[in-house]
BAGU-611731 format. One record per residue (C-alpha): x, y negated, z negated. Coordinates in steps of 0.02 Angstrom, whole numbers, padded with zeros to 5 digits, always signed. Last residue first. Layout:
BEGIN
XYZ
...
! end
This chain:
BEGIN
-04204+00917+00300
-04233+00770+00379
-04415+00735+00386
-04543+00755+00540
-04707+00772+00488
-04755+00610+00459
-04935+00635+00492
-04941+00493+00654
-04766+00543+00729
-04688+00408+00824
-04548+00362+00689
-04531+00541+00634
-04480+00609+00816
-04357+00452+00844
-04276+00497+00673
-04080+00503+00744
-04032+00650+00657
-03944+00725+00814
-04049+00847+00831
-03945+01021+00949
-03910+01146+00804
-04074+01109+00701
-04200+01148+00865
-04353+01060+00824
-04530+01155+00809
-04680+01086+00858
-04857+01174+00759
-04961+01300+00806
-04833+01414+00846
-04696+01332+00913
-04717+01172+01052
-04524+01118+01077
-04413+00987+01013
-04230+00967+01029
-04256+00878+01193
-04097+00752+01160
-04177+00589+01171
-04335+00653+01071
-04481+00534+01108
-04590+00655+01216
-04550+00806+01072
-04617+00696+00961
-04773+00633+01035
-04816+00824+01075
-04975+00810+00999
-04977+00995+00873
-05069+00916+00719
-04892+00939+00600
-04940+00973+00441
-04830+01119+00404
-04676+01000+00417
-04562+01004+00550
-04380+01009+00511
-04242+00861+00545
-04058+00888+00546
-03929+00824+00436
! end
């Protein structure tokens, strides 16, 4: 199962820095993770400081 971005991301980047894949990219205000390339490994949620990565 992939993870989504919550609406409470704060935009920092740590996530995308931390994905081994690069699944992650800056969206529209907030990070955005590509669902068809995460590998559900939660390296994004465990660095992000609003939780706003969570499997989806």
């Amino acid at each position: 199962m992939a993870y989504v971005i919550k609406d409470n991301c704060i935009s920092c980047g740590a996530c995308a820095a931390e994905c081994p894949v690069s699944c992650i990219s800056e969206g529209d205000g907030i990070y955005v993770i590509d669902g068809s390339s995460c590998i559900d490994c939660g390296s994004c949620a465990g660095v992000c400081p609003v939780d706003a990565p969570q499997p989806e």
